[in-house]
N, C-alpha and C positions, 0 to 999 in steps of 0.2 A: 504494500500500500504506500509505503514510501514517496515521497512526489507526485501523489496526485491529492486533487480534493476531495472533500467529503463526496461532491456530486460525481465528480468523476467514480470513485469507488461503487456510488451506488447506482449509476448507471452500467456498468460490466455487468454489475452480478443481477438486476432486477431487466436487464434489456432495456431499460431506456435511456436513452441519449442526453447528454448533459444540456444543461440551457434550458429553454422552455421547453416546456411539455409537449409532444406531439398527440394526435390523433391516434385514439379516441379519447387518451388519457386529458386532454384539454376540451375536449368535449363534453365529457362528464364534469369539470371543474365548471363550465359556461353554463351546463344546465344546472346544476350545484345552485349556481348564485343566483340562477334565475327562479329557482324554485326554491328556497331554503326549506318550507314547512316542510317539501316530501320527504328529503333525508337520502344519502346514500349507501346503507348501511348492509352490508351481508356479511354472513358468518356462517359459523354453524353451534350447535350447541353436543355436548360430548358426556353420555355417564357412565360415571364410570365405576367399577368395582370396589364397594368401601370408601372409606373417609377419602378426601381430596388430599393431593401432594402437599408437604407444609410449602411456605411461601420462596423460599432459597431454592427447593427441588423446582418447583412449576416454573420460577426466574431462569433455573437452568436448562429447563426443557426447551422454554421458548427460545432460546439464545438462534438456534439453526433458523426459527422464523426471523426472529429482529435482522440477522443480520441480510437476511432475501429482501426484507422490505426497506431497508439503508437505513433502519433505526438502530442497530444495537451497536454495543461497547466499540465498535471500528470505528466508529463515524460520529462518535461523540454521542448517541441515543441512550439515556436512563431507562429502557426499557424495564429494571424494576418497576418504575411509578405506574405502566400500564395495568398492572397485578391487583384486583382485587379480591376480597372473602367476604361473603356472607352465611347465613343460617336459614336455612328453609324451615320456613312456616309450618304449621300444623296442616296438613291434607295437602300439600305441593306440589304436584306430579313435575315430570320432567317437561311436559309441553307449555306449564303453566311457566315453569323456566323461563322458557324459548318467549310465550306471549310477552312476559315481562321486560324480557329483554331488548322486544323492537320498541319499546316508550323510555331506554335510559340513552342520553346522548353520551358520544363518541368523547372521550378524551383530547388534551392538545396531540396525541401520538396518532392520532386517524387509525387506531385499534387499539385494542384493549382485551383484555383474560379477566375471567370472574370468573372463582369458585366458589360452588354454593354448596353446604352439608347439610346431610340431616333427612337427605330422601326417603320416601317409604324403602321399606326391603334391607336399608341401610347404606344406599349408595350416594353418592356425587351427583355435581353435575361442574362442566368445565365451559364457561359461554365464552367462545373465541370469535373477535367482531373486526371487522375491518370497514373504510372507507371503499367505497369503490372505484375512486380515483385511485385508490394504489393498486389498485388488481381486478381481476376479473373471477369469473366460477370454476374455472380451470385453475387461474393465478392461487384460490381458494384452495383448490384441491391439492397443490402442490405444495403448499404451506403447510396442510394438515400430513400430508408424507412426511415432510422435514421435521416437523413437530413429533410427529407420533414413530419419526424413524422407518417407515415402510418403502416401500418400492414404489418411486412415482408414477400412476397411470400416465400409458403416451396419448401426451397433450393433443399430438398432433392425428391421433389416430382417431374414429370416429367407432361407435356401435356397428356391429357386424352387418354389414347392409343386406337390402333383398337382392336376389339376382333382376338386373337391370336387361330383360331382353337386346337393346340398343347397343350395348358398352359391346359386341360382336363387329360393332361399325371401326372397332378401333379407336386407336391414341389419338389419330391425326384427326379423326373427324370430332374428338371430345374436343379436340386443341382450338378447334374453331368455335363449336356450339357453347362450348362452356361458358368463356369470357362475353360471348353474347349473352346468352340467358342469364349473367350474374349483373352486367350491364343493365337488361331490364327490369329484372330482379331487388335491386337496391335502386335505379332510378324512377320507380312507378311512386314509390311514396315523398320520395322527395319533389317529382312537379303536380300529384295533386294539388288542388285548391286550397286556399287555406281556411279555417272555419270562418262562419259568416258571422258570427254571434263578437262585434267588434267590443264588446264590452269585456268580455272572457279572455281576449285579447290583450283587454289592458291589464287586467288583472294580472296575466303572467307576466308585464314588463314590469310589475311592480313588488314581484311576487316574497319580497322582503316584507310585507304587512299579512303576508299569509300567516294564520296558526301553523304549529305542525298539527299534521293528519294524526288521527286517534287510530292507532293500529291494533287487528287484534289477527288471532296464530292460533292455526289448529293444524294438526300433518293424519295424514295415513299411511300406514306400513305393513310392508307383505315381503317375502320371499322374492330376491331377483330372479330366481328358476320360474316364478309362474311370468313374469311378463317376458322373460325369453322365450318358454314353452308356446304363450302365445303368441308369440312373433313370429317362429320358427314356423308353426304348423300353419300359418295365413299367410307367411312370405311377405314379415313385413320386420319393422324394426321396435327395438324395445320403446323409442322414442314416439313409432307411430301407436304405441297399444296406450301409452302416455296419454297422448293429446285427445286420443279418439275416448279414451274415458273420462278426460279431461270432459269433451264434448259433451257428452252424456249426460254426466251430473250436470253441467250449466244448461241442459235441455228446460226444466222449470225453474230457471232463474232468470225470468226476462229485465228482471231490474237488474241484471249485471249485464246486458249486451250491450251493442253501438245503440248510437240513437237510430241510424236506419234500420234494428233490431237484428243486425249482422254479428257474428261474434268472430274477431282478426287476434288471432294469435302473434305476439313478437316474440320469433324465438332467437336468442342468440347463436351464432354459429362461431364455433372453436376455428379461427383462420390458420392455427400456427403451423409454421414447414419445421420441416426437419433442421435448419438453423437456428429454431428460436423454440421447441419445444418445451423446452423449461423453465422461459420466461414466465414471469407473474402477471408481470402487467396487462391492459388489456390489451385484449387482440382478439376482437370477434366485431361481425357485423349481423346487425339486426334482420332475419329471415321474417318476413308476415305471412301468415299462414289461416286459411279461412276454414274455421272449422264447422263441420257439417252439424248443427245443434237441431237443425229442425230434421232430421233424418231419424226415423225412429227404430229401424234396427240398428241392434249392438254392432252384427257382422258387417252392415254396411259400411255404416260410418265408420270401422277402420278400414276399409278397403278406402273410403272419398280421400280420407289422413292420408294415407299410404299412395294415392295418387297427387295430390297434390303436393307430398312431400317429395319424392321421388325424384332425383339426382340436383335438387336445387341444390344441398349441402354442398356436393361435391362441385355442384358449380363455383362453388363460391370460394373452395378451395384452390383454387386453378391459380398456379405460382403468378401466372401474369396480373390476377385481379389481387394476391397480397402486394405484388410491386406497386399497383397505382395505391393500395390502402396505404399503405408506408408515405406515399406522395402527397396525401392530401392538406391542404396545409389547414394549420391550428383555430385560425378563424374563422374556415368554411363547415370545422366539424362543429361546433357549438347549435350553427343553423340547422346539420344535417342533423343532430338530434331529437333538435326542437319538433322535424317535422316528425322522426321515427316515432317518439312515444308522443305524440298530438294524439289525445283521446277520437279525436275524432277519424283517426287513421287507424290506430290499433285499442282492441277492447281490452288486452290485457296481455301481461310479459307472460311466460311459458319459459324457463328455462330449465339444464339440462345438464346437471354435472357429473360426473363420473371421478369416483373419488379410489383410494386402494382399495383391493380384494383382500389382501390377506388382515390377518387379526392384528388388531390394533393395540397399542400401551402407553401411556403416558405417564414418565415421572413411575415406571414400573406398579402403574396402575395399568387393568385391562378394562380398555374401552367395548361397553355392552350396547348402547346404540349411539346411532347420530342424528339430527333433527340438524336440518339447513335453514336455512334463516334467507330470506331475500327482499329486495327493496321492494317499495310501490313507487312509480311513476307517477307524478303530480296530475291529479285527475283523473287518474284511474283506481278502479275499485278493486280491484283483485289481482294480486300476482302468483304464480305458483312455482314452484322448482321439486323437480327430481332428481333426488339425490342416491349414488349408488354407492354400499360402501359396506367391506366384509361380508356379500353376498346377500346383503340388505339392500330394499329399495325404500326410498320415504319420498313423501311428498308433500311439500310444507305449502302452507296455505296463508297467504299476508291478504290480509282485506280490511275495506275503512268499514265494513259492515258491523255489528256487533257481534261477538265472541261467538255466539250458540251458531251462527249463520257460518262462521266460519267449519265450527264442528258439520255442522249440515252437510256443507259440500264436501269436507272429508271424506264422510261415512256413504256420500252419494258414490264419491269415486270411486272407493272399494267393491259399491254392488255395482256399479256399472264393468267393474274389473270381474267380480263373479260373471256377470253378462255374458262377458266377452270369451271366459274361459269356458262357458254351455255353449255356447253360438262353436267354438271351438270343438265341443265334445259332440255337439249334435253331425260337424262337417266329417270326425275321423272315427266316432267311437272311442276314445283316451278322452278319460274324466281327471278332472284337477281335483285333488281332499280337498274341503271346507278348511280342513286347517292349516294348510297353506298359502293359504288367502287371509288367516287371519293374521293378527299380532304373534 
């Protein structure tokens, strides 16, 4: 480290470049300030086996994060002061944790660790929070490998995709079509309209007299074997069995759609090549994806997911379309934000992170579950993320709705998930246990 500076140092190790912030990491700052009430906060939340590490072990655990994120002892960061402890209440589950956790603000270190004792059963809970100007859901996941010491899942690699009858056309004909369809792909929400409601308008220019949004958290959890099982057997991906149960439960939620009563999934897409794979920072562009709500079979509506999803990832992965991402400069990404998460563009975030398989431990505790934590976009009501991790799947639920509503669509998405896996048992005969599906 010798001869260089702080920024310098934490630009090698976190991938991003000294001096101002690029795209999208300055984009997320522009919306930041334009939006202060929504908040940029994701994490995860971590319980764990017995009493939490005393405060010296968990300081030391973190150290392999502080120093990914350019906060610890290298670079001059107290990443001790990020360290808190609490005591869990009487009746406290670990979700009521996680809801707790999206209404405490973010320290001056833009993340922060709290551990909380006293769980039923006798266990922990570990709430690891970051800004989202320092990383991303992937950036997230690689943090938690470093932390927890595991094997980091490849960034750059996506869920086992369906066989793509076309991809027989060859390299050379992807070489052409790709960069086209990711062209039109990210450039259809950026020249829509802009909303008409010029008052709602002002509001975000001013959006410093905003409250913060009242946020409430509720997850569902099941075995990652059953949404492979039924991706496998439908020739689709774990991510399409996602969104299309996603669809499902939001089928009688019409107070969560657009106002044209359309429901636009944002999903983020992981851009990173094989150079930049275990960067933190971000590096994904926003996918919109229309989900089929008013379709009222289970088997359908993942086939409509599963076709409109269908090689757009990979389009977007095309080396040519990260060279212009890297190009775009810092002042145009603030705008391209603004129109991405415009409620009136997309109904709500959908994201998608893949975190390690193997068993987790921290501070020589064994981590028992994970609960992800994800932001809301200013004016939107509902975000959701799926998170994969130890052969667990979860899927946490942020919404400005009230608590119980937030449980609702939990418990929706799970029987839309039993759905999906009879819609499955009806096409092959191979029936998924009931307890498989459960907790």
């Amino acid at each position: 480290m010798t001869g260089k500076s702080t920024g310098d140092a934490a630009g090698e190790l976190t991938g991003q470049p000294t001096g101002k912030p690029l795209f999208p990491d300055a984009a997320l700052a522009a919306y930041g300030r334009a939006h202060p009430g929504a908040g940029l906060t994701i994490g995860v939340v971590l319980e764990l086996a017995g009493p939490p590490p005393e405060r010296r072990q968990l300081a030391d655990s973190l150290r392999p994060v502080a120093e990914l994120l350019g906060t610890g002892p290298s670079y001059g960061g107290p990443w001790n002061g990020a360290v808190e402890y609490a005591e869990a209440g009487p009746g406290r589950e670990l979700s009521d944790v996680a809801h707790e956790a999206l209404t405490s603000p973010l320290g001056p270190h833009r993340w922060s660790c709290a551990a909380v004792a006293g769980l039923p059963g006798g266990t922990s809970a570990l709430v690891w929070r970051a800004d989202h100007r320092l990383l991303d859901g992937a950036g997230a996941a690689g943090a938690l490998a470093a932390w927890t010491g595991a094997h980091r899942p490849d960034a750059a690699t996506a869920s086992p995709a369906r066989a793509e009858p076309w991809r027989a056309r060859g390299a050379v004909h992807r070489a052409v079509t790709d960069p086209l369809r990711a062209a039109w792909l990210c450039g259809v929400p950026l020249l829509e309209r802009p909303r008409a409601n010029a008052e709602e308008r002002a509001g975000d220019a001013v959006g410093a007299e905003h409250p913060p949004t009242a946020l409430s958290y509720a997850c569902a959890e099941t075995g990652l074997g059953v949404l492979r099982d039924i991706a496998r057997r439908h020739g689709t991906t774990v991510n399409d069995v996602y969104l299309a149960a996603l669809s499902g439960a939001l089928r009688t939620r019409p107070e969560l759609h657009g106002p044209d009563g359309r429901v636009r999934a944002l999903v983020p897409v992981n851009v990173r090549g094989p150079g930049d794979a275990a960067v933190l920072r971000n590096r994904h562009i926003p996918l919109r994806i229309p989900l089929p709500v008013a379709e009222p079979e289970a088997g359908r509506r993942l086939a409509l997911v599963a076709a409109r999803t269908a090689g757009r990832a990979r389009a977007l992965r095309h080396p040519l379309v990260r060279a212009v991402f890297r190009s775009i400069p810092a002042a145009a990404g603030g705008w391209c934000f603004q129109r991405y998460f415009d409620p009136a563009h997309a109904t709500l975030l959908a994201s998608n992170v893949r975190g390690p398989s193997s068993a987790l431990a921290v501070a020589g505790r064994r981590v028992l579950r994970t609960l992800p934590l994800n932001f809301l976009p200013a004016g939107h009501r509902l975000s959701t993320v799926l998170a994969t991790a130890q052969g667990r799947a979860v899927v946490g639920f942020t919404t400005s709705e009230p608590r119980a509503a937030a449980e609702s669509l939990s418990a929706a998405w799970l029987g839309e998930l039993r759905a999906l896996a009879s819609a499955q048992a009806a096409a092959t005969g191979v029936t998924t246990s009931p307890t498989a599906l459960a907790r």
